[in-house]
N, C-alpha and C positions, 0 to 999 in steps of 0.2 A: 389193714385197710387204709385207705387214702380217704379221709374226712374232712368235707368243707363244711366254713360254718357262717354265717353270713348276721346279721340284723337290721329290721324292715321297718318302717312306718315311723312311729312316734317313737324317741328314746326315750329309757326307764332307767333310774336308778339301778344299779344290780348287773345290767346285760354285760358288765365285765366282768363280776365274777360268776357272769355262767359263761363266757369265752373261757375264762380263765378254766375253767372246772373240765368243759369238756376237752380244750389242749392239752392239760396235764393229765386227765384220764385217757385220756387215751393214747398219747406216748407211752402212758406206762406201760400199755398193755400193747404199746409195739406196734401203736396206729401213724400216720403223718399225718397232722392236720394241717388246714392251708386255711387262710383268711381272707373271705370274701369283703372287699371294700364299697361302700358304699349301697347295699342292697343286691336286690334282684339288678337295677340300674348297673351298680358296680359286674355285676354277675354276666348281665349279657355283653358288657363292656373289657369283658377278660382282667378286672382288676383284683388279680389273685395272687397270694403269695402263700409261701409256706409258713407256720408259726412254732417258733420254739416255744421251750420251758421260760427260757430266759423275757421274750418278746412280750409274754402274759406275766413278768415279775412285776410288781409293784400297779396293779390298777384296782385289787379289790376293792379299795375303798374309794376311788371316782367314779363320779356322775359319767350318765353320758355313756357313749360308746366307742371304744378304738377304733373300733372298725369302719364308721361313719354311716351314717343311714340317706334312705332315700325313698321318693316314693314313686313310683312307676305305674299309672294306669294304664301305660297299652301292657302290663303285663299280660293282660284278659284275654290280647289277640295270639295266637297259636304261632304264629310267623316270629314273631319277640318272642317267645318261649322257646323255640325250635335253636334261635340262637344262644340263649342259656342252655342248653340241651349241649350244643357245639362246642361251648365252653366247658363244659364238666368233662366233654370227652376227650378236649385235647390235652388238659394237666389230669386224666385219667383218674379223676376222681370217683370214688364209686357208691357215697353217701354225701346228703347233704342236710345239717342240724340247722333248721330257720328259725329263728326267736323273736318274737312280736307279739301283734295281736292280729285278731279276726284276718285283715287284711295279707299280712304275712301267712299266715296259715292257709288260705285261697292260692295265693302262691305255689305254695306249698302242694297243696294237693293236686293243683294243676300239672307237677312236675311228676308229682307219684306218677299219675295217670298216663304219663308220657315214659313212665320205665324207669325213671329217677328214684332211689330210696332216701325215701326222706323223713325226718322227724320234726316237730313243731314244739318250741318251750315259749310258756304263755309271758309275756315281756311287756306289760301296760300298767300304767300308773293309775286307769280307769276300773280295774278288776271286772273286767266283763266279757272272759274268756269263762263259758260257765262250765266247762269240762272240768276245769281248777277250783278248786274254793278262795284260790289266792294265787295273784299272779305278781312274779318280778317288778316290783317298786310301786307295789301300790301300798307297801307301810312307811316306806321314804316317806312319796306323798303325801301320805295321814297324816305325819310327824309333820311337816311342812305346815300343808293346813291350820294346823290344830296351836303352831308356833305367832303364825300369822293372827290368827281366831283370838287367841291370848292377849298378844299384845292391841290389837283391837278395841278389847272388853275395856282394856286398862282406860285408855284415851275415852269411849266411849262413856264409860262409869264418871269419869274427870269434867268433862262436858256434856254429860245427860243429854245426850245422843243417843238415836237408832243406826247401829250399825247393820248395813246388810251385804253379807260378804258371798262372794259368787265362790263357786269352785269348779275343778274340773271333775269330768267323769263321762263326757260325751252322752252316752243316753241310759246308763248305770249309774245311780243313786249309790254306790256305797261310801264315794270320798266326803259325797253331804250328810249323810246318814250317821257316819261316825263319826266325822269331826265335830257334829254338833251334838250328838252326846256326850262326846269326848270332851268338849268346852259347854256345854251349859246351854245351852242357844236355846233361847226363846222359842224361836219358832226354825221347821224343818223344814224347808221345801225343796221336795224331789219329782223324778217325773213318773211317780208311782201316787205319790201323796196330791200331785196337782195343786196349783193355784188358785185357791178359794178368795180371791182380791177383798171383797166387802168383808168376809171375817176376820182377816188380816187386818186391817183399820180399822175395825170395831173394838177389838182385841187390843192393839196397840194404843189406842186411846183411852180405852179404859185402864189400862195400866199406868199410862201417864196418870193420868188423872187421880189413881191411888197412890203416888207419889215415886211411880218407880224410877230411881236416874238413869235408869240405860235399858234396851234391849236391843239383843242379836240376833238376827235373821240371816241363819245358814241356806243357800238356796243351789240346787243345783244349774251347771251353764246348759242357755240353750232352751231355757222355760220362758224368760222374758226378758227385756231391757233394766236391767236390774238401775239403772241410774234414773229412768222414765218414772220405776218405781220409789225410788229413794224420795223424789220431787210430790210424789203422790201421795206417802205416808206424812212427810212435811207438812205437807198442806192439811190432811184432816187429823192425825192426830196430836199435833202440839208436839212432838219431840222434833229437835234440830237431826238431819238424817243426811247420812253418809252411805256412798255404795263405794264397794272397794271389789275388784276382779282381779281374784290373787293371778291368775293366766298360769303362763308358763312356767313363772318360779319354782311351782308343783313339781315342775321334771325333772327340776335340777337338783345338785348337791350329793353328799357325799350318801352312800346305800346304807340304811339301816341295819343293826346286826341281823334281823330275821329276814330280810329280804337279800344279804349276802346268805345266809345259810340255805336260803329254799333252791337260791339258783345255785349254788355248788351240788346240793341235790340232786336237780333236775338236769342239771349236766352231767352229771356220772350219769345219772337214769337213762337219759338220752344214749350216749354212747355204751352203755349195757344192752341196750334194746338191741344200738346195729352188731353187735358180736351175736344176738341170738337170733337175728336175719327177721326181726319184727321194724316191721317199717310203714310208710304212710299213718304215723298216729300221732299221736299232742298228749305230751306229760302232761301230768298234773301233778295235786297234791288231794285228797282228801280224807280226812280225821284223822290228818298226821300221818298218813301213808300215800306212798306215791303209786299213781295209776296211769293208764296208758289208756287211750279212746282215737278208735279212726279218726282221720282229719275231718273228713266230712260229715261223722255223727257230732263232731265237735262244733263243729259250724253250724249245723241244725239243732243247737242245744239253745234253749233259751232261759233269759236270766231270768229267775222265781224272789223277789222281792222277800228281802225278812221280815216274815208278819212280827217276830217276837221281837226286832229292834223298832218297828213302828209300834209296837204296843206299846215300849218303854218310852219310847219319846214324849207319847201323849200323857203318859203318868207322872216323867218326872220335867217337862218343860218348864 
């Protein structure tokens, strides 16, 4: 087979050694693959090449993507699609493996649906592909978090400070959910848990007040003006307060061991499927086995909140 393989939206920790995994799987087994630069964007723009063994030596463990991403909204219109369609037909390729999130995957199925065989490997640092139980560099990011969180508390503890540190995760609570049990945090705010403002300052004050020198407020982005907030705990509860918005750092850095081993997985997985002519669906992983789900039930799956990591929060805050 001739197998392209592209990556779309936001970069993730890992989406090189799932390039990696699926080039050298499938050479092995006597496939060519070819490297789509820069997304669907690179894709309708014919920036394709072929990719050795050699070309994927040495990236498993960088951040970031080789292959470069991009993000493309007229993908939606049929006319831009029709010319990625053109492209796959003129370097006769006859599979296409997309790696991202939500977005990529729309993509994705949009092509299925045009006669394209395509597969989807879930690649977000946000874990909110909910067909996966875990997606490509959303443990980087944890580890990130949770390095940031740390040293944080240190300074914090030092200057009996409230620290309130934002994270990513777009509208999946998992990177604030775990990092803040993961580090201790006072208090958890996600957009499952919601912003209860006056018990937050209640709370926060009464704690000052029992002599605590520090607390940290993990909160997820895209709930509030976490610096608006920083200014308001100040005010009513007597702690000096800092907000800190780790951003992008989140993305970066080198792929954790378990989020290089998921995506060498899910890339053999991937290029297993197109030798057994299953196609239009989105790897996963779940209870440590890998699973395959149409694109489009993937996309209509939606994320179910962990009642048992919000139970433990409120027990061990």
């Amino acid at each position: 087979m001739r197998i392209g393989v592209l990556t779309s939206g936001g970069d993730a920790p890992g989406m090189n050694a799932a390039i990696r995994a699926v080039v050298r799987c499938a050479i092995a087994s006597g496939d060519q693959v070819f490297g789509v630069y820069d997304g669907y964007k690179g894709l309708i723009e014919g920036k394709i090449e072929e990719l050795s063994r050699k070309d994927v030596s040495e990236i498993l463990n960088k951040g970031g993507t080789i292959l470069g991403t991009a993000r493309l909204p007229e993908f939606k219109f049929e006319q831009v699609r029709m010319l990625a369609v053109k492209q796959l037909e003129k370097h006769d390729i006859d599979a296409l493996i997309c790696i991202g999130g939500d977005g990529t995957y729309t993509g994705a199925l949009r092509l299925h649906e045009m006669g394209i065989k395509t597969i989807g490997i879930p690649g977000t640092i946000d874990n909110d592909i909910a067909s996966s139980s875990r997606t490509i560099g959303f443990s980087t990011a944890l580890n990130t978090a949770c390095d940031a969180i740390d040293k944080l508390r240190d300074t914090s503890s030092s200057h009996q400070r409230c620290s309130i540190i934002e994270v990513m995760g777009r509208h999946c609570e998992d990177l604030a959910l775990f990092s803040g049990i993961c580090c201790g945090a006072e208090y958890v705010i996600t957009p499952d848990t919601g912003l209860d403002k006056e018990k937050l300052l209640a709370d926060l004050k009464k704690n000052r007040l029992a002599g605590r020198r520090h607390a940290i407020v993990v909160i997820s982005e895209n709930i509030c003006d976490v610096h608006q907030l920083a200014k308001e705990v100040e005010e009513y509860s007597g702690y000096e307060c800092r907000a800190t918005v780790l951003g992008y750092v989140q993305r970066g850095g080198s792929p954790t061991p378990e989020d290089r081993l998921l995506a060498a997985r899910l890339g053999k997985y991937a290029v297993d499927l197109l030798h057994e002519d299953i196609t239009g669906v989105a790897v996963g992983i779940h209870h440590n086995k890998l699973i395959n789900t149409p694109i489009e039930e993937a996309l209509q799956m939606k994320y179910e909140p962990n009642k048992e990591l919000h139970e433990l929060v409120k027990k061990i805050s």
